[in-house]
N, C-alpha and C positions, 0 to 999 in steps of 0.2 A: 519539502518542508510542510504542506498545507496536510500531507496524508501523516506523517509525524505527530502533528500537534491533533490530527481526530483519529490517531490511530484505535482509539476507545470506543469509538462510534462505529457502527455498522458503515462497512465499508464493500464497495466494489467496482466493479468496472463503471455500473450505469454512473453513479454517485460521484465517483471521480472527472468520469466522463463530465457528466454534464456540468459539472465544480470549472472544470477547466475548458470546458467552451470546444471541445474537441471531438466527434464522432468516436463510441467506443472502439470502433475498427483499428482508424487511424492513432489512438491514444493507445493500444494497447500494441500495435505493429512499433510506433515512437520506443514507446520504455520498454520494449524487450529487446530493441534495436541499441540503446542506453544503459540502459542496466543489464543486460545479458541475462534476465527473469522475467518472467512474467509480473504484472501486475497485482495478481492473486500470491504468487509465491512470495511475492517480496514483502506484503501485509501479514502474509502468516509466518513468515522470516520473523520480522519486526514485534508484532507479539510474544511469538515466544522466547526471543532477547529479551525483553521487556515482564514477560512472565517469570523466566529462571532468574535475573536480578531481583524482583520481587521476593520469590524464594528463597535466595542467598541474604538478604537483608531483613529478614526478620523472622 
């Protein structure tokens, strides 16, 4: 939710990382273990959902 709502904001592993209290290593080995992507693919997933909606609405 927390990468969601600053999806607008420079985002990355360190940023996330240290947002949630977790070693980049161990944070990024978690959510690919969870999400079956990467960290990085899943912000640029999320953007450009969020980009072609934009497109489509106006």
């Amino acid at each position: 939710d927390w990468i969601d709502e600053h999806i607008d904001q420079p985002l990355n592993i360190d940023v996330v990382a240290k947002k949630s209290g977790y070693s980049k290593w161990y944070l990024q080995r978690m959510f690919r273990t969870v999400m079956n992507q990467t960290l990085g693919d899943y912000i640029r997933q999320r953007r450009l959902l969020l980009a072609a909606e934009a497109l489509r609405t106006t």
